[in-house]
FIKEVO-459718 format. One record per residue (C-alpha): residue number from 1; y negated, x negated, z negated. Coordinates in nm, 2 decimals, padded with zeros to 4 digits. Last residue first. Layout:
! FIKEVO-459718
PT    n      py      px      pz
PT  NUM       Y       X       Z
...
***
This chain:
! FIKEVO-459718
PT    n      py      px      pz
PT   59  -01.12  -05.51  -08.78
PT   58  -01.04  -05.31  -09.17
PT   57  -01.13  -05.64  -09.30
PT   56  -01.18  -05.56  -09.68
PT   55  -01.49  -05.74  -09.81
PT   54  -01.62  -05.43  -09.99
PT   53  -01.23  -05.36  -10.09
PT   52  -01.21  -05.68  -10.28
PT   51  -01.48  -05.67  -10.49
PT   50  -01.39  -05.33  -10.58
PT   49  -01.05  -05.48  -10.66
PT   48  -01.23  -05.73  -10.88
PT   47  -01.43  -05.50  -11.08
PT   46  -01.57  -05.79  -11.33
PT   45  -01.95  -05.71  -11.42
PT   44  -01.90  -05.37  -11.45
PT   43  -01.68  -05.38  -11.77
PT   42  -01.42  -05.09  -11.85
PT   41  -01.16  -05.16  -11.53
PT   40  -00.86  -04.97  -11.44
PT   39  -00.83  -05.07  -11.08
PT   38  -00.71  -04.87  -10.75
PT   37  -00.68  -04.92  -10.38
PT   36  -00.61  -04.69  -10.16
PT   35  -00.56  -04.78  -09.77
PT   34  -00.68  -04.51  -09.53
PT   33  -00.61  -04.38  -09.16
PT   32  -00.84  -04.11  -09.10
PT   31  -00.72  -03.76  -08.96
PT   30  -01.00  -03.58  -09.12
PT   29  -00.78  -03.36  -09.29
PT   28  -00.57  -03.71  -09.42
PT   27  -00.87  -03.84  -09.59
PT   26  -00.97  -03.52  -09.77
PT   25  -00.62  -03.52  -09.95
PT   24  -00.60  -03.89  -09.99
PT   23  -00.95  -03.83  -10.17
PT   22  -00.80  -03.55  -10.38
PT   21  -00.46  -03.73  -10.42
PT   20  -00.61  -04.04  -10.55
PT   19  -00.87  -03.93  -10.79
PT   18  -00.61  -03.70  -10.93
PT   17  -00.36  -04.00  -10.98
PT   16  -00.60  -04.22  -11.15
PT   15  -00.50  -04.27  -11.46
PT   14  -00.62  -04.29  -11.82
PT   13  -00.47  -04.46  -12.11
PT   12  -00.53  -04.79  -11.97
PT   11  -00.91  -04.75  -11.96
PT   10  -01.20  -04.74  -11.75
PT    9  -01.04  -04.54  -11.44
PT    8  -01.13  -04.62  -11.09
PT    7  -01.00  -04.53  -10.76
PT    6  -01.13  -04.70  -10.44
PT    5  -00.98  -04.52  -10.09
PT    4  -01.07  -04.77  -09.79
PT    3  -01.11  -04.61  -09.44
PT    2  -01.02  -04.67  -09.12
PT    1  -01.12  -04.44  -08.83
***
């Protein structure tokens, strides 16, 4: 199975390095293949790596 990792944080000073390992943790036990993506991003009306990763083409 593919899957796509999304970290967030909502500021600069913040980063997302224990989001990542935990989910890349949990992806590799369950033998997925993965691609992470991450974004520091305060507003929810411009997320444009989250935009991104919903139209992913894992195919």
């Amino acid at each position: 199975m593919k899957v796509a990792l999304y970290c967030r944080v909502s500021t600069n000073e913040q980063d997302t390095l224990a989001q990542r390992e935990t989910l890349e943790k949990y992806a590799k036990a369950k033998g997925w293949e993965y691609q992470t993506f991450e974004e520091t991003e305060s507003s929810r009306k411009t997320r444009p790596i989250k935009q991104r990763v919903l139209t992913y083409p894992f195919g």
